[in-house]
N, C-alpha and C positions, 0 to 999 in steps of 0.2 A: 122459622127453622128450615136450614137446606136440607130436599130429599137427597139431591145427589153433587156432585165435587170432585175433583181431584185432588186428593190428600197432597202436601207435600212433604220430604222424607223428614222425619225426626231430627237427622246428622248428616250430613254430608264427608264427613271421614270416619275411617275406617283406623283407632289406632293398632299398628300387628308390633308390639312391644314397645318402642321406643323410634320408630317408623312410623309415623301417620298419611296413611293411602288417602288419599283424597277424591271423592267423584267428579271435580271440575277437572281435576287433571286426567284422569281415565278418558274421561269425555273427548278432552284436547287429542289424546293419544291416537283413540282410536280414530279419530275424524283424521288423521294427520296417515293413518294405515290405511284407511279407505281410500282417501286421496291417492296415492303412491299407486297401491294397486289396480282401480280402477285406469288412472292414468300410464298405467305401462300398458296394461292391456289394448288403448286406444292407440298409442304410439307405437308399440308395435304394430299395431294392423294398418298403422300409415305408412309402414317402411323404416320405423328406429328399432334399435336396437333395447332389448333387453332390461339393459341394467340402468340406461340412460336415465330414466324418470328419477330414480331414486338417487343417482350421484346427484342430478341436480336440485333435488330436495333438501340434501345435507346444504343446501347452502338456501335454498329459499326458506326452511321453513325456521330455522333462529332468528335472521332475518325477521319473519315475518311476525311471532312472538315480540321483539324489542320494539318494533313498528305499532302494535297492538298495543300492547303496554303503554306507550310512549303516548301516542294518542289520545289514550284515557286518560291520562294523568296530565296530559297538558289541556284537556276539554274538563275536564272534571278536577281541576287544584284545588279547589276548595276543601275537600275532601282530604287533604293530604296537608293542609299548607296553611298557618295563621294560626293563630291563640287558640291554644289547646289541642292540636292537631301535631300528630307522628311521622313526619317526613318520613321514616325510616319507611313506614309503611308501603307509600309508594314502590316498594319493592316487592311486594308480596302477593305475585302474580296469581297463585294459589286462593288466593281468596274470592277472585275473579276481575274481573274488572280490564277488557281486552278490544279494541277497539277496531272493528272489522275494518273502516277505512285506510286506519294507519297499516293492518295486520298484510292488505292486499299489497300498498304501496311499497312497502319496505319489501314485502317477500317477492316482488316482482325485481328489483334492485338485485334480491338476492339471485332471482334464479337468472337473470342479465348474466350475473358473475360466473356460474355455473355452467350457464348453454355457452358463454363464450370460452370456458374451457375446454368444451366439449367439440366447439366447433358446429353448435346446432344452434340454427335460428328461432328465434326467440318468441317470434307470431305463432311459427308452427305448435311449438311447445307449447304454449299457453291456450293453443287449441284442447290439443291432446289432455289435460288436464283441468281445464274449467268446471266439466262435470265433475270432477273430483271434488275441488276446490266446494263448491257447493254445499256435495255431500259431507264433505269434512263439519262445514259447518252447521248443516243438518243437526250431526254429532254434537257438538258444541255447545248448544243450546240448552242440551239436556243437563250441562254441567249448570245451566244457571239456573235449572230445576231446582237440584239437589242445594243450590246454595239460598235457595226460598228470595229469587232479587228476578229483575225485570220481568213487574206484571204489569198489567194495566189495570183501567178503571176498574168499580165496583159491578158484580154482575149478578142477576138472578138466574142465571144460565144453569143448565143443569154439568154442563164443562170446566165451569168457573175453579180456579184454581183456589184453595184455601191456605190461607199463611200466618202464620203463628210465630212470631218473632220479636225479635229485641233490636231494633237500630242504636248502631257505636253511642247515639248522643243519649241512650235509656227512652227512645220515643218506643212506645209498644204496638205491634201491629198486629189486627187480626182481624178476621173479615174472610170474604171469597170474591178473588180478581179473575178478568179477562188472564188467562193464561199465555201472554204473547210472546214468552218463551215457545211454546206447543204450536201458535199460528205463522211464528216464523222458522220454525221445523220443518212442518208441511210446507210451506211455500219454498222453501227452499229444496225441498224433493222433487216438485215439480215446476221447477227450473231447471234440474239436471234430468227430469224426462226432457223437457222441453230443447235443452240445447242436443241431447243427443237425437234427439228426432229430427230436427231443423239441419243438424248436421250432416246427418244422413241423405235428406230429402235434397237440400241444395245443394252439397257439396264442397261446406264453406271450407273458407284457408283464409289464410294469410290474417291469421288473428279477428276472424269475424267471430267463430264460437266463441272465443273467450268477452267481446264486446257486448256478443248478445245475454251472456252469462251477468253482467254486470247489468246493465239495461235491464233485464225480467226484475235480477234481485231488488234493486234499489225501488221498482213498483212497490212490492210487498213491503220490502225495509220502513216506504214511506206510510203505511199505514199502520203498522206496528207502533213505529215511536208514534203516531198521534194518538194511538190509545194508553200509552205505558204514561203514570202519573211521578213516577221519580224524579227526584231533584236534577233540572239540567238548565242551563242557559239556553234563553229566548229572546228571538229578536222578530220585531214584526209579528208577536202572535205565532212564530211556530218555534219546535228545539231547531237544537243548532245539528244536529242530524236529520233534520228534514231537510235542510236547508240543504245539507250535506248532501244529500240522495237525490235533489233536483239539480244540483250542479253535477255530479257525476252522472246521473242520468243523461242531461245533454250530451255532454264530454262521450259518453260511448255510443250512443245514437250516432253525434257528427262523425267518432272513429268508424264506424260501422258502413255508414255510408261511404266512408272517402275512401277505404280500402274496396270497397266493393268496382267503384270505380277505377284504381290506379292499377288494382292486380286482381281480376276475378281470377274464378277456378280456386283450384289447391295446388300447394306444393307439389312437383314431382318428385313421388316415394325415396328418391336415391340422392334427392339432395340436404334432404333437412338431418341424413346423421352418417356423419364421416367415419364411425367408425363399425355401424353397421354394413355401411357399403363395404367396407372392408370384409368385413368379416364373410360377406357373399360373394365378393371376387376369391378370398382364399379359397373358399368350398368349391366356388366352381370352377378352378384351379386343379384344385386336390382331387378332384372326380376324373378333369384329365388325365392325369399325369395316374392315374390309376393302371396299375400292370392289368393288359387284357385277357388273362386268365382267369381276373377278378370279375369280370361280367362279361356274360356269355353276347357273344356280337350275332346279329341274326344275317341270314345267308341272303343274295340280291331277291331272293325268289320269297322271302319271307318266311317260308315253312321251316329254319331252326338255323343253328348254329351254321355259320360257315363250312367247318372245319366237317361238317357231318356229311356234306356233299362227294368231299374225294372217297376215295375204295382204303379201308383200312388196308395196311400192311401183311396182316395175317389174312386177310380172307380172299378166299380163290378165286383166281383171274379165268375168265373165258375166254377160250382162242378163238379168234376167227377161224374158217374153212383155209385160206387163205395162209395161216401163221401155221398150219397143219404139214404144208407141203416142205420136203424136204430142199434144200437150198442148194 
């Protein structure tokens, strides 16, 4: 008998009449609002502007969805594809099934498309936002809570997640799993500590946060899938996302290194967004070109206004001894 567990939910949707809410997509949403926001915050403080982060989301993060998708369903066909199986299904993103690798690569594609609208470079950017990126998927995970899929082995743990379910094919599961939804939560929190602290401390640019972002995760990633027991293609003894995660692993280590090399330091604040620099030459324009009535100008001697040094109009002049005698 277990004393203690992590229940998982009854349902994962919510239906509000003829509308069915879903928790995997809340999950997505919100990971995709933290992103944004955290990430304009860091962009701004590098010298972008505003509203930057988020135009170029509209274009990373569809992107990065059909990327996701796509990845699953071309690593996991089975599932979709042969005798007895619903092609259709493959479409029904909703149900979960989203593949971080494909999710990164395509939505970097997308937001390519985006900063070069912008006219912002694209290392920078994927600074500014890696810790987001993270945290979005922090969020994410929680959707794969709520839909009772990616645990791992059997545990006596007092954490072990407990699942009560129906697999499509009538296989019945029940038991209590390593929870590796919940272990790759946390680790993925403290990657987006990690890269903004590392940030901070070095100074990185030119696309090193986001290399290092990738590099921490795929550590964690690599141990997660070796405890998750779900159906997946293996070669050599490991899934095909281990495999995944030591070849991306290298791949940002060697980017990590070789940028550090061809461009240290960071961007300078005023070149990574054209239209924030704009927007600071107008202000400090518009501050010129301000009529000097509008701010009081202080006099050479410091003690107030210019204009307070001559003798008003009205107030009475002293004669000299001098200006007394008659002429």
């Amino acid at each position: 008998m277990d004393l203690a567990y992590i229940p998982s939910p009854s349902r994962g949707v919510l239906n509000l009449g003829p509308i069915p809410l879903r928790a995997y997509a809340f999950c997505i949403i919100i990971g995709v609002v933290v992103a944004v926001w955290l990430g304009s915050k860091r962009w701004v403080a590098r010298g972008g502007g505003r509203h930057t982060v988020g135009d170029i989301a509209v274009w990373a993060v569809p992107f990065g969805l059909v990327g996701g998708r796509l990845y699953h369903v071309i690593t996991d066909n089975q599932l979709y594809f042969g005798e007895g199986k619903h092609p259709i299904d493959a479409l029904k993103i909703w149900e979960g099934g989203l593949g971080i690798w494909g999710a990164i690569a395509f939505g970097a594609v997308g937001a390519w498309i985006g900063a070069r609208r912008r006219g912002v470079p694209l290392p920078a950017y994927a600074d500014a936002i890696a810790p987001g990126i993270v945290l979005a998927q922090a969020c994410g995970r929680w959707g794969n809570w709520f839909n009772q899929e990616l645990y791992g082995r059997p545990t006596t743990l007092p954490w072990g997640l407990k699942i009560d379910k129906t697999l499509p094919d009538g296989t019945v599961v029940q038991g209590v799993y390593h929870p590796t939804f919940l272990y790759e939560s946390i680790w993925c929190v403290l990657v987006a500590v990690l890269v903004i602290w590392a940030d901070k401390r070095f100074n990185l640019g030119h696309g090193r946060a986001f290399w290092l972002y990738v590099a921490a995760y795929t550590v964690g990633r690599f141990w997660t899938e070796w405890l998750r027991i779900d159906e997946a293609h293996r070669f050599f003894g490991l899934r095909l996302n281990d495999w995944t995660a030591i070849l991306v692993f290298v791949g940002s280590v060697a980017a990590f290194v070789l940028s550090a090399k061809l461009r240290p330091g960071r961007e300078d604040p005023d070149s990574i967004d054209p239209q924030a620099t704009a927007e600071r030459a107008e202000a400090a324009a518009a501050a010129e070109s301000a009529p000097a009535g509008d701010t009081p100008v202080e006099s050479a001697s410091g003690e107030g206004p210019a204009d307070a040094a001559e003798p008003s109009q009205d107030a009475p002049v002293e004669l000299s001894k001098d200006s007394e005698k008659p002429s």
